[in-house]
C-alpha positions as CSV (number, residue, x, y, z in Angstrom):
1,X,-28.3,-32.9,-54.7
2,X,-29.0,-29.0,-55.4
3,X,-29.8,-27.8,-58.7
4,X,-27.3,-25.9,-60.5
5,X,-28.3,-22.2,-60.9
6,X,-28.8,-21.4,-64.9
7,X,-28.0,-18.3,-66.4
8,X,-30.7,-15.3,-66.8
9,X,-29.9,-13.7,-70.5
10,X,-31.4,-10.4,-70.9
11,X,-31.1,-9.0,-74.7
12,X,-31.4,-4.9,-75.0
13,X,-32.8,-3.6,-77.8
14,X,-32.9,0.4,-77.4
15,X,-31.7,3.5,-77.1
16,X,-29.9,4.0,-73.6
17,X,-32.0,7.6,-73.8
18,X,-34.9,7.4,-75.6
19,X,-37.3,9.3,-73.6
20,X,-38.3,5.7,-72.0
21,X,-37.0,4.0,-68.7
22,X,-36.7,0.7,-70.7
23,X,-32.9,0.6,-70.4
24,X,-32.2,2.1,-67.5
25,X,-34.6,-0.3,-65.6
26,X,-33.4,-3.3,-68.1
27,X,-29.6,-2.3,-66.0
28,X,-31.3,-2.2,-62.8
29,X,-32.5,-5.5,-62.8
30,X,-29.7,-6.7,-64.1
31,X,-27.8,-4.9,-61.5
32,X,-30.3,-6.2,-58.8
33,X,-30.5,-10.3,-60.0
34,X,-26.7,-10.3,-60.4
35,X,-26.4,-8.8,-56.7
36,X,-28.9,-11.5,-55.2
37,X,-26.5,-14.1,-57.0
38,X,-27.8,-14.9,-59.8
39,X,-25.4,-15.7,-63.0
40,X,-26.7,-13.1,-65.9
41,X,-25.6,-12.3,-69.2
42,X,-26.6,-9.1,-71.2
43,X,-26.2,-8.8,-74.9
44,X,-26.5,-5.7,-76.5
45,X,-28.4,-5.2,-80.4
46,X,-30.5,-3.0,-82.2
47,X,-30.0,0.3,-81.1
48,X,-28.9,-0.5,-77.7
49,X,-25.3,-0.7,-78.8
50,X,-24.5,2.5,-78.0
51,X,-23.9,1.4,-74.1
52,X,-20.8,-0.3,-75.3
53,X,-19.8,3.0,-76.8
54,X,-17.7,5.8,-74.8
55,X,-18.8,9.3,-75.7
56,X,-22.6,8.8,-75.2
57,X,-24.2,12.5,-73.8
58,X,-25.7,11.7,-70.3
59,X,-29.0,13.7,-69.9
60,X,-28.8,16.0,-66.8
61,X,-30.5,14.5,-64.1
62,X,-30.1,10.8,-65.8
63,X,-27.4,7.8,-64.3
64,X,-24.6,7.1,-67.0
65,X,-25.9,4.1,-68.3
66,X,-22.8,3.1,-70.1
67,X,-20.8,3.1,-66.8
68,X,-23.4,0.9,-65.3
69,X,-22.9,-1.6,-67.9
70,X,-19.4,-0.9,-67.4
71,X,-19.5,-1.5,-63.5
72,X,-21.9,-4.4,-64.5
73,X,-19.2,-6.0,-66.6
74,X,-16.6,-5.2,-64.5
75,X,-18.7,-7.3,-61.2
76,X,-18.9,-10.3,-63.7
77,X,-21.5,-9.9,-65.6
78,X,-20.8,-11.3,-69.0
79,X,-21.8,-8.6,-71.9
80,X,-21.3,-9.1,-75.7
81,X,-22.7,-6.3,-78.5
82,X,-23.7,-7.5,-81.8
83,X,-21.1,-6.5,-84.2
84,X,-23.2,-6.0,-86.9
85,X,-25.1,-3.9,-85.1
86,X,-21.9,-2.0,-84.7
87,X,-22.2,-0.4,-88.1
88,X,-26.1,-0.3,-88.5
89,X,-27.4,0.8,-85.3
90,X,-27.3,3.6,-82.8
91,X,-27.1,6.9,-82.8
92,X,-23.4,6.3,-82.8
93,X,-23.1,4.7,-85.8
94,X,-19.7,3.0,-87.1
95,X,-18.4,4.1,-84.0
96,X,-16.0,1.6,-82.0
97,X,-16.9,-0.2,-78.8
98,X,-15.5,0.9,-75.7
99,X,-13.6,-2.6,-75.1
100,X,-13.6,-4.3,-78.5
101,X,-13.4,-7.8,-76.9
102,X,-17.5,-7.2,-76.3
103,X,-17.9,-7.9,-79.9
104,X,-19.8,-10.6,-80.5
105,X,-22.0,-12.2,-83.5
106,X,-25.8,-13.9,-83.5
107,X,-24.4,-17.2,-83.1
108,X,-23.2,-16.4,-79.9
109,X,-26.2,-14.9,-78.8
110,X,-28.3,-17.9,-79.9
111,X,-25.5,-20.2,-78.4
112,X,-26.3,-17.9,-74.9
113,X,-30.5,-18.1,-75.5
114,X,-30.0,-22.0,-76.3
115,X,-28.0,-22.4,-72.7
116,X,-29.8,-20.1,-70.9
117,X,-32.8,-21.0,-68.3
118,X,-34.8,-17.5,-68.7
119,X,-34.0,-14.9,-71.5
120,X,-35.8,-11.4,-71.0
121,X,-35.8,-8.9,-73.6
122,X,-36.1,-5.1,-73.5
């Protein structure tokens, strides 16, 4: 009998543009695992929220991170944003989410970590 493929979580914690790669390559990956077939989930907190948000200005000479989570989701790759986070974080604050059915609460994030076979944070 095969063993069932677990999910990979990966939890985003910054800016999409923040003068780091962190994000952008945190997408990549993601982009890249869910590509080879792997089942991964991404949930969005801190300050990273602001790639559920429309309206986020794209750097010149940067990929639009937002529609990579977008195209992400859109593949099947489950996403949820912390929606207390929502409020507190970004530099978008109290702004709504793109697709408000990508709120989501810490419960459900430790439900995903707790079900999960690797989590990787960025």
């Amino acid at each position: 009998m095969l063993p069932t493929a677990m999910a990979i979580m990966m939890i985003l914690n910054q800016q999409p543009y923040d003068g780091t790669d962190v994000t952008w390559n945190a997408l990549r990956l993601a982009r890249q695992l869910h590509g080879d077939g792997e089942e991964v989930r991404i949930f969005l907190m801190n300050d990273s929220v602001d790639l559920a948000r429309d309206g986020v200005n794209v750097p010149e000479g940067n990929e639009d991170m937002v529609q990579m989570l977008k195209d992400l989701n859109a593949a099947g790759v489950e996403v949820r944003v912390c929606g207390t986070c929502q409020n507190r974080c970004g530099l978008y604050k109290g702004q709504p989410y793109y697709d408000e059915s990508l709120k989501s609460t810490m419960a459900a994030c430790a439900q995903w970590v707790a079900d999960s076979e690797k989590v990787l944070t960025f």
